[in-house]
PAROBA-698067 format. One record per residue (C-alpha): residue in three letters; residue number from 1; y negated, z, x negated. Coordinates in Angstrom, 2 decimals, decimal comma, always signed. Layout:
// residues N
Ala NUM Y Z X
...
***
This chain:
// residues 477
Unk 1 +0,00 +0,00 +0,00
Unk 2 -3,55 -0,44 -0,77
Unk 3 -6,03 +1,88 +0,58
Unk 4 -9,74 +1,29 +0,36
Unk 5 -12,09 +3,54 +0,37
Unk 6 -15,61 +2,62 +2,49
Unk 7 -18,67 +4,19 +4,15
Unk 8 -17,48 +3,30 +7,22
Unk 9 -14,60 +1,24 +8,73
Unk 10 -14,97 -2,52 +9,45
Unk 11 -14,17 -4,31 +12,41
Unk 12 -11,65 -7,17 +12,02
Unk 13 -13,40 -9,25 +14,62
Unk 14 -14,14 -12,87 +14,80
Unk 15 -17,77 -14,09 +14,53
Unk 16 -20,88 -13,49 +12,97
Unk 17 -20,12 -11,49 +9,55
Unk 18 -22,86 -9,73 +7,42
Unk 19 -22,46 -10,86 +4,10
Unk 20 -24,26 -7,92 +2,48
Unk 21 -21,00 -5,73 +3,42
Unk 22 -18,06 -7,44 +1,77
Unk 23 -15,92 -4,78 +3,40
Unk 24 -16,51 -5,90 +6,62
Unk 25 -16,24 -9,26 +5,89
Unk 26 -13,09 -8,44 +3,98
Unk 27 -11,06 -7,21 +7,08
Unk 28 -11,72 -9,75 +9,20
Unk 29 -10,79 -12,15 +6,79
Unk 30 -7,22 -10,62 +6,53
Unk 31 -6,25 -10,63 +9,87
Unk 32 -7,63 -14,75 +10,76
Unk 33 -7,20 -17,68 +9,15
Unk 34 -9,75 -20,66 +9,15
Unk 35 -8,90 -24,08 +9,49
Unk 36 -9,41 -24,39 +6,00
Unk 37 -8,90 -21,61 +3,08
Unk 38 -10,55 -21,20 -0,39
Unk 39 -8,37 -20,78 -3,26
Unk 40 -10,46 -18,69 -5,73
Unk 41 -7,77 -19,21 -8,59
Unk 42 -7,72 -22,65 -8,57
Unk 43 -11,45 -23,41 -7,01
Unk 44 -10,68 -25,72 -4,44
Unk 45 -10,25 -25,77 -0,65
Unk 46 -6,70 -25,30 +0,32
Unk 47 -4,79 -25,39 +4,21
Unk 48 -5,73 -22,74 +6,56
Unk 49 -4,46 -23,61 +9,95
Unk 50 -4,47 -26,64 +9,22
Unk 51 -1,76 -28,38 +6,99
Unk 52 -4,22 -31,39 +6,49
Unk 53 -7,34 -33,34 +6,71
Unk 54 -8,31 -36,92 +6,03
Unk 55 -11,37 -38,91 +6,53
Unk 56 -12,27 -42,32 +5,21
Unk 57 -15,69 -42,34 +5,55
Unk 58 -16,73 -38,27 +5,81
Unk 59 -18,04 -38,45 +9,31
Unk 60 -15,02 -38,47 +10,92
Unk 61 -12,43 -36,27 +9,96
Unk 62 -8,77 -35,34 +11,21
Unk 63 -7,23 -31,86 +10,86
Unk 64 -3,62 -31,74 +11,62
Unk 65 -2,55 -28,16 +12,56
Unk 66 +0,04 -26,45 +10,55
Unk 67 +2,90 -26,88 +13,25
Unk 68 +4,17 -23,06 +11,34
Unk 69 +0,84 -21,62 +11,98
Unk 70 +0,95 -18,55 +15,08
Unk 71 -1,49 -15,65 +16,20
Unk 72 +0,09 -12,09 +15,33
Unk 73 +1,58 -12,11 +18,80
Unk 74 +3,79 -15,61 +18,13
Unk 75 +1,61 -17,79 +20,36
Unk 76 +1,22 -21,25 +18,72
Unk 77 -1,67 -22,24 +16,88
Unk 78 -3,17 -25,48 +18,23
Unk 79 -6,06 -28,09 +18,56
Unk 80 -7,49 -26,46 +21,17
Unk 81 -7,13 -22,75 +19,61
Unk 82 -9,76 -23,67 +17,00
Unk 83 -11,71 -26,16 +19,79
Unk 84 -12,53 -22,86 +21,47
Unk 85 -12,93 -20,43 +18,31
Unk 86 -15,27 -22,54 +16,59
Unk 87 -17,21 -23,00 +20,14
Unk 88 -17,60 -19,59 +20,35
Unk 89 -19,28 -18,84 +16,89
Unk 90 -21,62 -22,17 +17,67
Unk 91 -22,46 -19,99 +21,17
Unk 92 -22,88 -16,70 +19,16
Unk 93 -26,06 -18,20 +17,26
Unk 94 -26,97 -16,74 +13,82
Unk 95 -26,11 -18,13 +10,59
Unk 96 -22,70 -19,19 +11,45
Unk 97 -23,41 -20,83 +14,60
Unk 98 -26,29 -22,18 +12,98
Unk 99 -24,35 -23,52 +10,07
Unk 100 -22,31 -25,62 +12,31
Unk 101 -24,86 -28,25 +13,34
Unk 102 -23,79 -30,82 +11,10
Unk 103 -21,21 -31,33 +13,37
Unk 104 -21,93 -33,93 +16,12
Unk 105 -23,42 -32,32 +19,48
Unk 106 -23,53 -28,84 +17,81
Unk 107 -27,41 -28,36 +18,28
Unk 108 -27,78 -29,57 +21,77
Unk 109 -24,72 -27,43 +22,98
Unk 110 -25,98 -24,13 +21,45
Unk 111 -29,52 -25,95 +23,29
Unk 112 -27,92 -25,71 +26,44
Unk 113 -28,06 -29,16 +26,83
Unk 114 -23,89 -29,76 +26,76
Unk 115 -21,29 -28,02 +28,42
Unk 116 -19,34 -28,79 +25,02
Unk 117 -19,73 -29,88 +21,42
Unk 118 -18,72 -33,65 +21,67
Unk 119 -17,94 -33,57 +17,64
Unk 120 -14,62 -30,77 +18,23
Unk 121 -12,14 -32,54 +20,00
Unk 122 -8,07 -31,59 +20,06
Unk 123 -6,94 -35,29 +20,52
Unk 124 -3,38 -33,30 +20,84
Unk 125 -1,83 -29,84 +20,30
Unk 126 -1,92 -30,56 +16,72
Unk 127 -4,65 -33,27 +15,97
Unk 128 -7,82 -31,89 +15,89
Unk 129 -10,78 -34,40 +15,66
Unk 130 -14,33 -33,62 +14,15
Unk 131 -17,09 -35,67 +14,10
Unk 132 -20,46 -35,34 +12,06
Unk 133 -23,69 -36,26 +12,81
Unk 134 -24,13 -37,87 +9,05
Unk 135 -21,23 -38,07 +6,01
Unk 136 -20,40 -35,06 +4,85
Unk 137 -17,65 -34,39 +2,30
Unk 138 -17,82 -30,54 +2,53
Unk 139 -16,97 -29,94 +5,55
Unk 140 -13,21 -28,94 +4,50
Unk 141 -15,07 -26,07 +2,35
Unk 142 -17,76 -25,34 +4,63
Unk 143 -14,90 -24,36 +7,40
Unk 144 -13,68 -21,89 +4,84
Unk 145 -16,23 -19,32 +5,53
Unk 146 -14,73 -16,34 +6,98
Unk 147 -17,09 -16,26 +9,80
Unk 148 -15,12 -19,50 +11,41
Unk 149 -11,64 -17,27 +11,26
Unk 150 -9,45 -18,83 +14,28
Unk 151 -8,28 -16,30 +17,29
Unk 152 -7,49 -16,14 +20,27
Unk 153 -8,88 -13,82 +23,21
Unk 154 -6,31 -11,72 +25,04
Unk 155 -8,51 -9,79 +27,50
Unk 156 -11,17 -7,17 +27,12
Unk 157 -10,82 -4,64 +24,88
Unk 158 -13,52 -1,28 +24,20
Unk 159 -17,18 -1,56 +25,32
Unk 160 -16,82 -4,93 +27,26
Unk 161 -15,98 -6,76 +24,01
Unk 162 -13,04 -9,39 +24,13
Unk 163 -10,05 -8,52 +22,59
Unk 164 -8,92 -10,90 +20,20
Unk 165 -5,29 -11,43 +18,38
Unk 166 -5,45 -13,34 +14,28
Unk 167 -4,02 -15,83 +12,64
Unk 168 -4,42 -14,77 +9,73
Unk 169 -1,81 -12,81 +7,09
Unk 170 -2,15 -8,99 +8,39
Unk 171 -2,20 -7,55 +11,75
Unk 172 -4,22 -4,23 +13,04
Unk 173 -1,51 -1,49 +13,70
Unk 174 -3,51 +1,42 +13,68
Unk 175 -6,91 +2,83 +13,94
Unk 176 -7,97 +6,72 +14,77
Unk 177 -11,98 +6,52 +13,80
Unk 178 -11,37 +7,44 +10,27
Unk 179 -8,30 +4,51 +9,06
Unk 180 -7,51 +1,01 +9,98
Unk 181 -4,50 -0,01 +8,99
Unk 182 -3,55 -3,61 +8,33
Unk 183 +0,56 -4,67 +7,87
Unk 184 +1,80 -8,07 +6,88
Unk 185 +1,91 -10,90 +10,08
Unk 186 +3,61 -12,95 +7,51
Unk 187 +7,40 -12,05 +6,06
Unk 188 +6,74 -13,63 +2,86
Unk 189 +4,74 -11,17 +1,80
Unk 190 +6,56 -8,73 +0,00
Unk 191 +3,79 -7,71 -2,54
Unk 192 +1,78 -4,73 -0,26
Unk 193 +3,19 -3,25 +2,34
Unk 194 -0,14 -2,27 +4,06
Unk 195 -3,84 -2,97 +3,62
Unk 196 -5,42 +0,80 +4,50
Unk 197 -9,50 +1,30 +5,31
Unk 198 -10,19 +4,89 +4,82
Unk 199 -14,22 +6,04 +6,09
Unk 200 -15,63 +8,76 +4,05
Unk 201 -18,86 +8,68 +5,24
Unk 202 -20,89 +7,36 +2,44
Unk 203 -20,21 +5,42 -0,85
Unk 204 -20,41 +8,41 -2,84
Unk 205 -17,45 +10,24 -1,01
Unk 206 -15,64 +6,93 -1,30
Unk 207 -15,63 +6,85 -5,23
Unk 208 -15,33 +10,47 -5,27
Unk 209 -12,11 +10,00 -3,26
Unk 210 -11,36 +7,28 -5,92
Unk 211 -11,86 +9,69 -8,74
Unk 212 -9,28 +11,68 -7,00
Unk 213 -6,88 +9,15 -6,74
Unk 214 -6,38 +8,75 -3,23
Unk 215 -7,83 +5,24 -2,66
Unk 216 -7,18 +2,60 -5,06
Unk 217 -10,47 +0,54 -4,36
Unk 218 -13,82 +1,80 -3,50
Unk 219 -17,86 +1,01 -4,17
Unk 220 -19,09 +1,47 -7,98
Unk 221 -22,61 +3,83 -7,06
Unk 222 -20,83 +5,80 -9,92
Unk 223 -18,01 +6,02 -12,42
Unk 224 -18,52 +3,70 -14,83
Unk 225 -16,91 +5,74 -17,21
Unk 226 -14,12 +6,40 -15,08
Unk 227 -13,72 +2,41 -14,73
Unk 228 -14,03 +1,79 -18,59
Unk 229 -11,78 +4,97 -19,69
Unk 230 -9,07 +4,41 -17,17
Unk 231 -8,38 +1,03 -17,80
Unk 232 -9,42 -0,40 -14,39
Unk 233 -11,64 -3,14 -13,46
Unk 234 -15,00 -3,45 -11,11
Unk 235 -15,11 -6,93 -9,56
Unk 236 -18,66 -8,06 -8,14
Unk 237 -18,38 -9,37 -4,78
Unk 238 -21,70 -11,88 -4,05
Unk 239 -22,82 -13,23 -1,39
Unk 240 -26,68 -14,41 -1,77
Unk 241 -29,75 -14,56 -3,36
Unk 242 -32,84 -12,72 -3,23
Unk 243 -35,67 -14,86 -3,42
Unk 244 -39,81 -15,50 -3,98
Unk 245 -40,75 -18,05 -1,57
Unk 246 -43,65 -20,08 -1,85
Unk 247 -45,01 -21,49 +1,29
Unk 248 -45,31 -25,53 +1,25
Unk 249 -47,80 -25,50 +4,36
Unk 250 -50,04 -22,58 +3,51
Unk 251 -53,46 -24,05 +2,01
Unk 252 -53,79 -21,94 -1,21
Unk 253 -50,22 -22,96 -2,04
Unk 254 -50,18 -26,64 -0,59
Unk 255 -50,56 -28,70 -4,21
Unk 256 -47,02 -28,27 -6,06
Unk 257 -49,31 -27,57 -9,65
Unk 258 -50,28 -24,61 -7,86
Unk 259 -46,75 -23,35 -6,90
Unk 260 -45,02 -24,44 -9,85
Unk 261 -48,16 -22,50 -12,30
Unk 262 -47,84 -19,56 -10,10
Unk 263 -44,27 -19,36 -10,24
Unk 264 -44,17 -19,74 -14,64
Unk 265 -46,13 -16,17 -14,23
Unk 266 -43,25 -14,36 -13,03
Unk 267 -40,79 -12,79 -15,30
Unk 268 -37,49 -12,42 -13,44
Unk 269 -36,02 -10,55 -16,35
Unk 270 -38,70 -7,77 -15,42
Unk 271 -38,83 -8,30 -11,58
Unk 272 -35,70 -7,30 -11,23
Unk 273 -35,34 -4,98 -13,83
Unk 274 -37,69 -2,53 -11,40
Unk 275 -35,66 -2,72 -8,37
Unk 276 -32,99 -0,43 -10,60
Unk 277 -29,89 -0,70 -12,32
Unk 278 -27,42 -2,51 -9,91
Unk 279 -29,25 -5,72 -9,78
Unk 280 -28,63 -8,63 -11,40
Unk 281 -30,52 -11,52 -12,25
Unk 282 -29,38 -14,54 -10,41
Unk 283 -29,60 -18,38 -12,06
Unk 284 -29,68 -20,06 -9,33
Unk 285 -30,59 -20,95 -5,42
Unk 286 -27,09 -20,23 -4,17
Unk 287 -24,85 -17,38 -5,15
Unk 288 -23,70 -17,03 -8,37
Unk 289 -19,62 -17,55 -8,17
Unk 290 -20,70 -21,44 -6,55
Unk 291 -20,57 -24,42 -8,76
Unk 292 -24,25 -25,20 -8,95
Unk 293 -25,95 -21,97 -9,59
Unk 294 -27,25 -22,52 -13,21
Unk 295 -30,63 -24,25 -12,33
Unk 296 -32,68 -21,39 -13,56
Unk 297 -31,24 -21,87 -17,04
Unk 298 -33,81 -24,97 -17,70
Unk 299 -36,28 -24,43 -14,75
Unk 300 -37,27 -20,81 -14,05
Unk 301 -38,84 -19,60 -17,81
Unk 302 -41,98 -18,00 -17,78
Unk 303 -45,16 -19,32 -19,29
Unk 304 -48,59 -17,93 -18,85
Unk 305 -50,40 -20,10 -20,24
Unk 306 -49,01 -22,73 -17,60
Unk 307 -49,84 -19,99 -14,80
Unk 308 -53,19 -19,49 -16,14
Unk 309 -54,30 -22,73 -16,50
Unk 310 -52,72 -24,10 -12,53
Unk 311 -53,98 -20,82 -11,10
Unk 312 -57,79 -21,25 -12,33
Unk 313 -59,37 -22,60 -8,98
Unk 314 -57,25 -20,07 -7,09
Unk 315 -58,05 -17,42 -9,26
Unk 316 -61,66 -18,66 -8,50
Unk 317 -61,81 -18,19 -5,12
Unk 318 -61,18 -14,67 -4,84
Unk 319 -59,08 -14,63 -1,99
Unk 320 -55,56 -12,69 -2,42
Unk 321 -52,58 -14,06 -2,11
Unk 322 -50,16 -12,61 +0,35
Unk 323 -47,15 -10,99 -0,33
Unk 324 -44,45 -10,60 +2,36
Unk 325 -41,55 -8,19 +1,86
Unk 326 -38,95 -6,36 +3,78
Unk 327 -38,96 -2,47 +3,73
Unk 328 -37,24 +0,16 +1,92
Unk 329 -37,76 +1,42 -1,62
Unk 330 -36,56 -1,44 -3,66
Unk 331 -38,31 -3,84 -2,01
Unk 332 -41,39 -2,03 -2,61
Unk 333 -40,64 -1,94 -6,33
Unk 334 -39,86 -5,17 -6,53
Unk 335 -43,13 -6,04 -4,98
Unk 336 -45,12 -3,73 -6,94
Unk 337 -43,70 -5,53 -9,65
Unk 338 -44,16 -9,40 -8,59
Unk 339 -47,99 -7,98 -7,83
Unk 340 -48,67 -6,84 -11,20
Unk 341 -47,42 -9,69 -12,94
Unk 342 -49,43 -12,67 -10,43
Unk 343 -52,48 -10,33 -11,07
Unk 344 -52,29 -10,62 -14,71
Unk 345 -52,64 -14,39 -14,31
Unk 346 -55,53 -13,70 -12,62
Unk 347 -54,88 -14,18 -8,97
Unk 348 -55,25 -11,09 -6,47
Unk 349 -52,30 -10,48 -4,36
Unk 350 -52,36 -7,95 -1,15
Unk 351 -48,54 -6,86 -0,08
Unk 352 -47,61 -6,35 +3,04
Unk 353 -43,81 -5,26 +4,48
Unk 354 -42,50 -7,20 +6,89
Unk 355 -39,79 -6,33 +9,60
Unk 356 -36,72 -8,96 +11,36
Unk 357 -39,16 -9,98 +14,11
Unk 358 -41,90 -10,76 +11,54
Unk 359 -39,42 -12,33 +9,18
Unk 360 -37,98 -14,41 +12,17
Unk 361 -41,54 -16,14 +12,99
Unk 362 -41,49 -17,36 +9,20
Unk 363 -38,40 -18,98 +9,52
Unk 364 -39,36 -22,97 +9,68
Unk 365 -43,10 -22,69 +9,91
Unk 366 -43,99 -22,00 +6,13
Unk 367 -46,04 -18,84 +7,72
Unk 368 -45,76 -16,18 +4,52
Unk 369 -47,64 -17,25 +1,60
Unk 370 -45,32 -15,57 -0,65
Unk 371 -42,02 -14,15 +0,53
Unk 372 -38,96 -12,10 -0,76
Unk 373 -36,23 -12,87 +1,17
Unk 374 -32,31 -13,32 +1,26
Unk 375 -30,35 -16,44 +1,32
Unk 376 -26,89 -15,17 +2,75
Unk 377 -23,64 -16,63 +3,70
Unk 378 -20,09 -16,53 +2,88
Unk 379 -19,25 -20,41 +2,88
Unk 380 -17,36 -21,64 -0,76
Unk 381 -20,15 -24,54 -0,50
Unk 382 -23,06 -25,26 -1,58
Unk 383 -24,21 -26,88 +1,05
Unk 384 -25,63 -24,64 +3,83
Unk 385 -27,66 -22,95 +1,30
Unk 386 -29,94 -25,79 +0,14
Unk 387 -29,29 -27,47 +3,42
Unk 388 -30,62 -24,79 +5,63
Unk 389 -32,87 -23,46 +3,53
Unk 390 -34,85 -26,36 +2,29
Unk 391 -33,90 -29,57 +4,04
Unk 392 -36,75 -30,77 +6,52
Unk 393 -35,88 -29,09 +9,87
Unk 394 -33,40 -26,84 +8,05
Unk 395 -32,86 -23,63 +11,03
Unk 396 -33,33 -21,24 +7,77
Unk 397 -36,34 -22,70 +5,82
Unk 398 -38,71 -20,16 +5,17
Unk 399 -41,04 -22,02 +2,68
Unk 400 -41,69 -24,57 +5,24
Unk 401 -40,93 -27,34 +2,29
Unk 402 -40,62 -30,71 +3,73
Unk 403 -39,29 -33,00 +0,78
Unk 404 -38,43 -36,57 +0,94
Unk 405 -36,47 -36,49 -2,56
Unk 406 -34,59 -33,38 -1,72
Unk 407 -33,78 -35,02 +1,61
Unk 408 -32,22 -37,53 +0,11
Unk 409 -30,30 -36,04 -2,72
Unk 410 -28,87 -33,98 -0,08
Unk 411 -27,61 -36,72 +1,62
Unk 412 -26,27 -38,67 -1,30
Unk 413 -24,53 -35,05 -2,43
Unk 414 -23,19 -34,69 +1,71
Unk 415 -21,51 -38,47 +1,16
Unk 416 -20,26 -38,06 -2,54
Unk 417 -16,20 -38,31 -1,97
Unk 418 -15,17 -37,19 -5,65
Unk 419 -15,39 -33,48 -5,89
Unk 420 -17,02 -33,54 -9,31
Unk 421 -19,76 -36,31 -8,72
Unk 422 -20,45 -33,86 -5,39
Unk 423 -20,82 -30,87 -7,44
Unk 424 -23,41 -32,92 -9,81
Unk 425 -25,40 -34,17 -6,49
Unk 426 -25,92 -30,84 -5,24
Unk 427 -26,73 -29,47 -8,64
Unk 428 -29,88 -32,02 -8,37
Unk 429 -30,52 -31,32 -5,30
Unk 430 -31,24 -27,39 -6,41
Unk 431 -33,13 -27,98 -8,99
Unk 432 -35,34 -30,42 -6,97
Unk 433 -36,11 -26,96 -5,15
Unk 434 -36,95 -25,09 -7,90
Unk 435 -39,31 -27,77 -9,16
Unk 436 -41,10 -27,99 -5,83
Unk 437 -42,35 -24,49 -6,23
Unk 438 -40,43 -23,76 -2,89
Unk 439 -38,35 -20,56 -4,13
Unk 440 -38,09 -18,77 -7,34
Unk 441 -34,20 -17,15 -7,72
Unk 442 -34,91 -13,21 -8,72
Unk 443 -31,17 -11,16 -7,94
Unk 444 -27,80 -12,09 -7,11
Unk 445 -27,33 -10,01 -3,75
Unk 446 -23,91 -8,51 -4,14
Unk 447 -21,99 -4,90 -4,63
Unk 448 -19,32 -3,88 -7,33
Unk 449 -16,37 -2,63 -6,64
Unk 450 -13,77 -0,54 -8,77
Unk 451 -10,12 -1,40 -8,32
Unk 452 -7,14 +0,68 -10,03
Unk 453 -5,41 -1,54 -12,67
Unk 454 -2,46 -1,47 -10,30
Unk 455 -3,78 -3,60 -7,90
Unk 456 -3,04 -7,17 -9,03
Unk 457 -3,79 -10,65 -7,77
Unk 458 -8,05 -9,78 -7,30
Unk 459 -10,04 -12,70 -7,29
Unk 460 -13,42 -12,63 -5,69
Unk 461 -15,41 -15,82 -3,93
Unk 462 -18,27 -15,92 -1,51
Unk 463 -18,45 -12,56 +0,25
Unk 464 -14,51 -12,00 -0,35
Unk 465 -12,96 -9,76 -2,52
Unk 466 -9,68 -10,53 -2,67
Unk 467 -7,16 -12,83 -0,82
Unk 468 -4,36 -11,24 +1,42
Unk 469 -1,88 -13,48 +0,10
Unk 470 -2,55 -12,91 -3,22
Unk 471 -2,63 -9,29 -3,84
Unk 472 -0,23 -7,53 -4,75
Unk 473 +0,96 -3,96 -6,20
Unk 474 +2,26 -3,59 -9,34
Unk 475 +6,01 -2,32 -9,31
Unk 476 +5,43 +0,36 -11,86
Unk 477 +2,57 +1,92 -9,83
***
């Protein structure tokens, strides 16, 4: 068995996931599969519920379902099992519904224009048909994301919520408030006999269990060298960015001299440094374990004397910049921080903390000036970052950039077939952000996690930390 130790216990629903808990996306993520699966070892999408997929043209694609592949209670998995799942996280909104309008009809069903999404259609129990509205090549990755786990609703179960049964390779046996337990759907695997969540309350009294040896994983706040004594390993588990947006629409900020001078005066190095010691710098737009996140290692130095010089008429003017950024402590270092250093190049900034509702009204309209936020998600793919984020009309672009060149390097990365020349498309699309002046990379959003050396077969990717058919206990344990 593996028991974890957590704050509190997760919910192994389907859905919208938050990807700043890795914990809760980790449960859910044993108990369904998705039509597609990640392989972390080998980097490359691999069969979920579906056997197979095949497209000749990456608009429209054919999933053939795994005839093997069954819900925990033995009812087939078919076409029409994932028609309805992945309908129901387009109807739930957020990120994850939101991420789903590259398929055809998405956006005017979750508009209320369609009683259905005319791009998911189960041409039989085991075809399943999807339709883009434009070539895209990732889709087989972007279906990987946890948050499009397949289930299927059984009734109602506490507080009015449907009760749903997996697909995936554990089943929930038992849960009293403090434990979930997970056991093996699957009989071929022999490697754990259980998958235990144990809440302590806080992520202090989870390592402190861990000290004691009664859970075998649990949240690095402390221990380090526990970790480095004992012979086990911490694993970081990431799942975004934090970000400086710079507003495309906003008349100081307008020119892309101006944004590109004003982002050379920010030292990341030292940005991040004051938010505290379990923040790392991030390289890139999208998170760190993805295949293009090294833009920042050519494109995000600083230079003041290329701040000073772009910033002159703005510095002129007198009028402070302003900066946007969530609440809590580390935000307010962070922005205490990113003050200091635009001030030394001689342009005022005023800061001002922002809550959801505020941050919500940004989203599209270019609205903040300047503004630290998080670009989340749990997808293996490159793709919804930079597409949502920054593409014209993108549901998540808070800079308000509108770019004609990154436009279309997204679309030439979207109808790239070979992996590799994909990989190289999106890696121009990114840094065509950076050099906009539309976002500045500062930390990779994540948390660390210490695992006992007994615990084999961890891997993490996007959000998850390990795979449920890859772990495994140790025999000498």
């Amino acid at each position: 068995m593996v028991r974890i130790g957590v704050a509190a216990l997760p919910k192994p629903t389907v859905g919208e996931l938050a990807p700043a808990d890795p914990m809760g996306v980790l449960a859910p993520d044993l108990v369904f599969d998705g039509v597609t699966d990640w392989d972390a070892a080998k980097r490359r999408v691999a069969p979920g519920v579906a056997k197979s997929w095949t497209t000749t043209d990456g608009i429209s694609w054919m999933f053939t379902i795994d005839p093997l592949a069954e819900f925990s209670d033995g009812t087939p998995v078919t076409a029409d099992s994932v028609v309805a799942a992945l309908t129901e996280v387009a109807r739930g909104g957020g990120l994850a519904g939101g991420r789903l309008d590259v398929i055809a009809g998405v956006k005017e069903f979750r508009a209320g224009g369609a009683a259905t999404i005319r791009g998911l259609v189960a041409t039989d129990a085991s075809t399943l048909t999807i339709e883009m509205s434009s070539a895209n090549y990732e889709l087989p990755a972007l279906l990987a994301d946890p948050s499009y786990g397949i289930g299927r609703p059984t009734g109602i179960g506490e507080a009015g919520a449907a009760k749903v049964v997996g697909s995936g390779p554990f089943v929930p046996v038992a849960s009293d408030g403090t434990t979930l337990r997970l056991a093996p759907a699957e009989s071929d695997i022999d490697g754990v006999s259980a998958i235990e969540f144990v809440a302590f309350g806080s992520d202090d009294a989870a390592m402190k269990a861990y000290e004691a040896g009664s859970v075998d994983v649990a949240p690095a706040a402390k221990g380090a060298a526990l970790v480095e004594a004992g012979g086990d390993a911490r694993y970081r588990v990431s799942a975004g960015t934090l970000m400086l947006s710079v507003s495309n629409l906003a008349a100081p900020l307008a020119d892309v001299g101006v944004r590109r001078a004003l982002l050379a005066g920010v030292d990341r190095e030292a940005a991040v440094a004051a938010m505290g010691d379990a923040w790392a710098v991030a390289n890139g737009v999208v998170p760190g374990d993805l295949v293009s996140a090294a833009v920042c290692d050519a494109s995000c130095g600083v230079d003041d004397a290329v701040a000073r010089n772009g910033l002159m008429g703005l510095a002129a003017s007198g009028a402070p910049l302003h900066l946007d950024v969530p609440a809590g402590d580390v935000a307010a270092r962070l922005a205490a921080e990113l003050e200091r250093q635009i001030e030394v190049v001689g342009v005022p900034v005023e800061v001002r903390p922002v809550d959801g509702a505020a941050l919500e009204q940004a989203v599209g309209g270019g609205g903040s000036e300047l503004l630290v936020f998080a670009q989340v998600g749990l997808a293996p793919s490159v793709d919804p970052y930079l597409a949502q984020g920054f593409a014209g009309g993108g549901g998540e672009n808070v800079s308000g950039m509108s770019s004609p060149e990154f436009d279309s390097a997204l679309a030439v990365a979207r109808s790239t077939s070979d992996a590799d020349a994909r990989a190289d498309a999106y890696r121009q699309a990114e840094a065509i952000v950076v050099s906009n002046g539309a976002a500045l990379p500062l930390a990779e959003l994540g948390r660390t996690y210490v695992v006992r050396r007994s615990v084999r077969g961890v891997q993490p990717v996007s959000g998850v930390l390990f795979d449920g058919r890859s772990v495994h206990v140790a025999a000498n344990r």
